[in-house]
N, C-alpha and C positions, 0 to 999 in steps of 0.2 A: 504494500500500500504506500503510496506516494504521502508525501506531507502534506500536499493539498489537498489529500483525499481524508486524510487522516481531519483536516481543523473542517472541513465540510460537514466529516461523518459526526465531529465531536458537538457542531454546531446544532445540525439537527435530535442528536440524545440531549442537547441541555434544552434548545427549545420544546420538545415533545413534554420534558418533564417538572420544564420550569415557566414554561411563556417567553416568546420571544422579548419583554423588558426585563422579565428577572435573569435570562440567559447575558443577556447582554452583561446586566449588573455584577452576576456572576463574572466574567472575563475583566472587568474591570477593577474589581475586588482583587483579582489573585495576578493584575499586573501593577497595585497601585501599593501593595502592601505586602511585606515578606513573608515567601509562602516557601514550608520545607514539607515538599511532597511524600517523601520518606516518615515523616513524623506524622502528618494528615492519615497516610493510608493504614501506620500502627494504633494510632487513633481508631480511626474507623472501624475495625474493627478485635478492639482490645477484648470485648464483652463476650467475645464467638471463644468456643473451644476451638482447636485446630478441627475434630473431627465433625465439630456442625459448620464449620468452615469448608469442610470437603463434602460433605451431604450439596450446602448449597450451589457449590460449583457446578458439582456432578450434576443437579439438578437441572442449574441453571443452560450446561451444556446438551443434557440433554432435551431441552427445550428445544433449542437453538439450532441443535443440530442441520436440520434440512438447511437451514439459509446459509449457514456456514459454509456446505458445501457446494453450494448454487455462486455464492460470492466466489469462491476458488475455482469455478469452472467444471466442475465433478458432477 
């Protein structure tokens, strides 16, 4: 995936689940103020055991599954 394709794709997940003003606000937030994405994402999810950590992956992949491989051309 190209980097273009990549702030596109990221564009359309925050608008889908924010509204195009809070996505925005969002991008503006995490360019305007110091952001250690490493700490965010242990943040995120400190609460999860590793193994409801791997359930929801699993899960979450196997949702996903068909488009993942329609996007790779399979």
């Amino acid at each position: 995936m190209t980097d273009t394709e990549i702030r596109r794709t990221g564009m359309k997940v925050l608008q889908k689940n924010l509204g195009l003003v809070e996505a925005e606000r969002f991008i503006t937030l995490t360019l305007r103020e110091p952001f250690d994405y490493t700490e965010w994402r242990q943040d995120l999810f400190e609460d999860l055991t590793p193994e409801e950590l791997d359930r929801r992956a699993m899960a979450w992949q196997t949702e996903h599954f068909g488009e993942m491989m329609i996007k790779r051309g399979r």
